[in-house]
C-alpha positions in Angstrom: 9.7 -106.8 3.5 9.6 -103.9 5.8 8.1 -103.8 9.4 7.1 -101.8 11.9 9.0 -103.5 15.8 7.3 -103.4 19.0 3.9 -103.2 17.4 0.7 -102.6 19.8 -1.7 -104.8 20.7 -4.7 -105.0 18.5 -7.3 -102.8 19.9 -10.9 -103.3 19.5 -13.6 -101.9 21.3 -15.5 -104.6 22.3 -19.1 -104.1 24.3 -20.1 -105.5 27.6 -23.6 -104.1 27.9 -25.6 -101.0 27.2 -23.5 -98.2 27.0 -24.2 -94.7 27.5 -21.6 -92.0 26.1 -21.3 -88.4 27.9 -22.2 -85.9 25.4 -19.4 -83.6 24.5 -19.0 -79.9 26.7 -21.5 -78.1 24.3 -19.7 -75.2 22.7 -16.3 -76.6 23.5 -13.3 -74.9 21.2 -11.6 -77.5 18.8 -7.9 -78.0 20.5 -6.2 -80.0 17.5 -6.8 -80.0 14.0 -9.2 -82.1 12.7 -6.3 -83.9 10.8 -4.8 -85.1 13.9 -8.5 -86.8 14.8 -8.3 -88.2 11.6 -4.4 -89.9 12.4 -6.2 -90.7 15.4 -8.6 -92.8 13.9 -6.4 -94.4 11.5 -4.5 -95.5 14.6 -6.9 -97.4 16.5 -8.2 -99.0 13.3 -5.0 -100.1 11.7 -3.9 -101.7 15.0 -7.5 -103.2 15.3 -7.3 -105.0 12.6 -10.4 -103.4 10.9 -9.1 -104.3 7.6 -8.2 -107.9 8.1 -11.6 -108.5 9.7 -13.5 -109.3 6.6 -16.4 -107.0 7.1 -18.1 -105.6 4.2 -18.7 -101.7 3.4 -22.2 -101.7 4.7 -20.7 -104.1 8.2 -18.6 -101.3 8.7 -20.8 -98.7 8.1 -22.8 -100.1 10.4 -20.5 -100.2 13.2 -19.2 -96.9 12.2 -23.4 -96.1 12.9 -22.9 -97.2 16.7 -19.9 -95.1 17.5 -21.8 -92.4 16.5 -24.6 -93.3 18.6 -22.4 -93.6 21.2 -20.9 -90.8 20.9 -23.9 -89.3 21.1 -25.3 -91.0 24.1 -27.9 -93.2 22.2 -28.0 -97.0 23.9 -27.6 -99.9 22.0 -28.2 -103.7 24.0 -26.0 -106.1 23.1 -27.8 -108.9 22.0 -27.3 -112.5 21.0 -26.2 -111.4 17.4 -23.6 -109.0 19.0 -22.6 -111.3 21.6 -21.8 -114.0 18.3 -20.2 -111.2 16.4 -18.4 -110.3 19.7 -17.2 -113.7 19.6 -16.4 -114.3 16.0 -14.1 -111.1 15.9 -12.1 -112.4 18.8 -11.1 -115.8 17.0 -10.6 -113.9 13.7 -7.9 -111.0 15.8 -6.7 -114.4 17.4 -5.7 -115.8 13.6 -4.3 -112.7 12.3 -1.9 -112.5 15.2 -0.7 -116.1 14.7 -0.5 -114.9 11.2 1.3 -112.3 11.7 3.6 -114.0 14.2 4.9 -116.5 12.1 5.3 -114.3 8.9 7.7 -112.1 11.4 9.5 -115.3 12.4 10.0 -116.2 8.8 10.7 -112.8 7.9 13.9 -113.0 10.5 14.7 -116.0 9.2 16.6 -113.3 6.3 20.0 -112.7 7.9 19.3 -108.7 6.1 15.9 -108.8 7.9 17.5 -110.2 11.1 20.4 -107.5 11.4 17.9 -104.7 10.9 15.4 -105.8 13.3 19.0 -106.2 15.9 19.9 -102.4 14.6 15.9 -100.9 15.3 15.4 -103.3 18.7 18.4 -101.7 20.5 17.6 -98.0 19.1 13.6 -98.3 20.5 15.1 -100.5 23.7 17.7 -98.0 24.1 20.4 -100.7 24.1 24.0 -101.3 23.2 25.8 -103.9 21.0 28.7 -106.0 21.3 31.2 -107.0 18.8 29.5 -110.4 18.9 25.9 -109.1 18.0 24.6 -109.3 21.6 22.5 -106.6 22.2 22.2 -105.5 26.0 21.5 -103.2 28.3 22.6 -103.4 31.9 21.2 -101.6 35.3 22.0 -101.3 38.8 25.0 -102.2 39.0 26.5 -101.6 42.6 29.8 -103.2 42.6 33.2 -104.0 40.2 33.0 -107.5 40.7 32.1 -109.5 37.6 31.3 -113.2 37.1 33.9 -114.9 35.4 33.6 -118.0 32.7 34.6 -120.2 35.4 32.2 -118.7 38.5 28.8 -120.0 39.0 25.7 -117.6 39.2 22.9 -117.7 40.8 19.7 -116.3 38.4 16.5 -115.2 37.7 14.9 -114.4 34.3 12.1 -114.3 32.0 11.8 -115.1 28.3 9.8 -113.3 25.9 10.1 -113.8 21.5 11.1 -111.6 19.2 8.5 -109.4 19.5 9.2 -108.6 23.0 5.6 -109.4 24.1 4.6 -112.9 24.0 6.4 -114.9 27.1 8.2 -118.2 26.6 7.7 -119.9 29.8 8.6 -122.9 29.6 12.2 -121.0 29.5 11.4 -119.3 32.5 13.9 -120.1 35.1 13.8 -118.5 39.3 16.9 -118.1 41.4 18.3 -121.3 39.6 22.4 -121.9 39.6 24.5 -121.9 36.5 28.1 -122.2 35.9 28.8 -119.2 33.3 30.8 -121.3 30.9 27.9 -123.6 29.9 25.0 -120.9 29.4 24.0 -120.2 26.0 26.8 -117.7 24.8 24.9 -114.6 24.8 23.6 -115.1 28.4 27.2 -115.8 29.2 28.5 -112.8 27.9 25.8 -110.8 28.7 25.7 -111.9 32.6 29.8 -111.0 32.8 29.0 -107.6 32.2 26.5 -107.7 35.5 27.0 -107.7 39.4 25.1 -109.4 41.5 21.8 -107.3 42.5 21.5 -105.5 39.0 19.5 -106.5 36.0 19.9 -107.1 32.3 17.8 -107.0 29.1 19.7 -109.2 26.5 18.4 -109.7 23.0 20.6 -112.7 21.6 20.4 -113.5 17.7 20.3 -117.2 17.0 23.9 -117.9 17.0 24.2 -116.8 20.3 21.5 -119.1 21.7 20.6 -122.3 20.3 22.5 -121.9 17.2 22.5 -124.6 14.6 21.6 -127.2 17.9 18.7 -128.3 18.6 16.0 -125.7 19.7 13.7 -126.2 22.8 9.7 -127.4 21.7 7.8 -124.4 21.5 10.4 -122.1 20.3 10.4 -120.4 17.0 13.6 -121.8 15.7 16.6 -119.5 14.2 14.9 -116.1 15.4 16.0 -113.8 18.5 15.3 -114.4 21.9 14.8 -111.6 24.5 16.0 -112.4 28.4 15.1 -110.2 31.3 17.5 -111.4 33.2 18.2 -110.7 37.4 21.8 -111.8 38.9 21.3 -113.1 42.1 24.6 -114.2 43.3 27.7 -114.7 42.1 29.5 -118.1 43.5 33.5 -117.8 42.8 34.9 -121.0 41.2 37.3 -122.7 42.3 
């Protein structure tokens, strides 16, 4: 199964009220051909959704209808029906993206699957990757002095899924002591590489996290975590 990483949010022009468009310059030169409108408008409606919405051809059609109105600075209300249909297409972009969601967690589930989306994170994230499969990228760093396995560190950092969007908080930890050798082993290796004031992006594949243990409630199990992570302090052991 192929995929596309680091996909955007669905987009869906959703109406608040009457809306009245601008009409265009009158006269104004064409800048771009009229393919490039037409890759334009596939954009917004693939990431919208349009297709998984269930509409019919004449539902489309008729929401097709009110862009053009719009675009032609004819007001519409937006009336009880809209304000139901408003409603309905949220839940319905709400199921596709749990949908979605957990067929990309099953999908990395594939160890082929799961070392291609490792190779394509660190080329869009710009990002390097160790012999162990960690894949990180390290700034401002402002000194030579590294933590070591028996040092404790003092840290702050965020969790976000494989997608790189949708936080894990509940794995959120702020300026919170650990001693290096009993992190999970990517953030371990991944935080020796750091000095205390810079900052780390670390993208660790399940057997640098939780492994064949047991996995925290609320986490997709066996799939990649991403850490934002913030050194602090560095406390030598002794």
């Amino acid at each position: 199964m192929s995929f596309t990483f680091l996909r955007l949010l669905p987009v869906l022009l959703l109406l608040t009220g009457s809306v009245r468009a601008a009409p265009a310059p009158a006269g104004a030169p064409p800048e771009f051909p009229l393919e490039a409108y037409a890759d334009m408008g596939f954009m917004f409606g693939d990431n919208g959704k349009f297709a998984r919405l269930g509409w019919t051809e004449a539902q489309f059609e008729a929401f097709m209808g009110g862009l053009r109105d719009a675009y032609h600075g004819k007001a519409h209300g937006f009336e009880a029906p809209a304000q139901a249909l408003n409603a309905a297409i949220k839940h319905r972009l709400q199921e596709v993206a749990r949908q979605d969601a957990q067929a990309f967690s099953e999908m990395l589930k594939d160890p082929a699957q799961l070392e291609t989306y490792m190779k394509q994170v660190c080329q869009t994230l710009h990002l390097e990757r160790s012999d162990s499969g960690l894949a990180y990228g390290v700034q401002g760093m402002t000194g030579s002095v590294r933590p070591q396995p028996e040092d404790t560190v003092v840290v702050t950092w965020t969790v976000r899924a494989a997608d790189v969007k949708t936080d894990i908080p509940q794995l959120n930890v702020a300026k919170t002591a650990f001693r290096v050798a009993q992190l999970l082993p990517g953030l371990a290796e991944g935080v020796q590489m750091m000095s205390a004031g810079s900052a780390a992006m670390l993208v660790l594949p399940p057997d640098l996290s939780y492994g064949a243990g047991e996995w925290p409630p609320g986490v997709e199990r066996d799939t990649p975590l991403v850490y934002l992570v913030k050194l602090e302090k560095v406390i030598p052991g002794s």
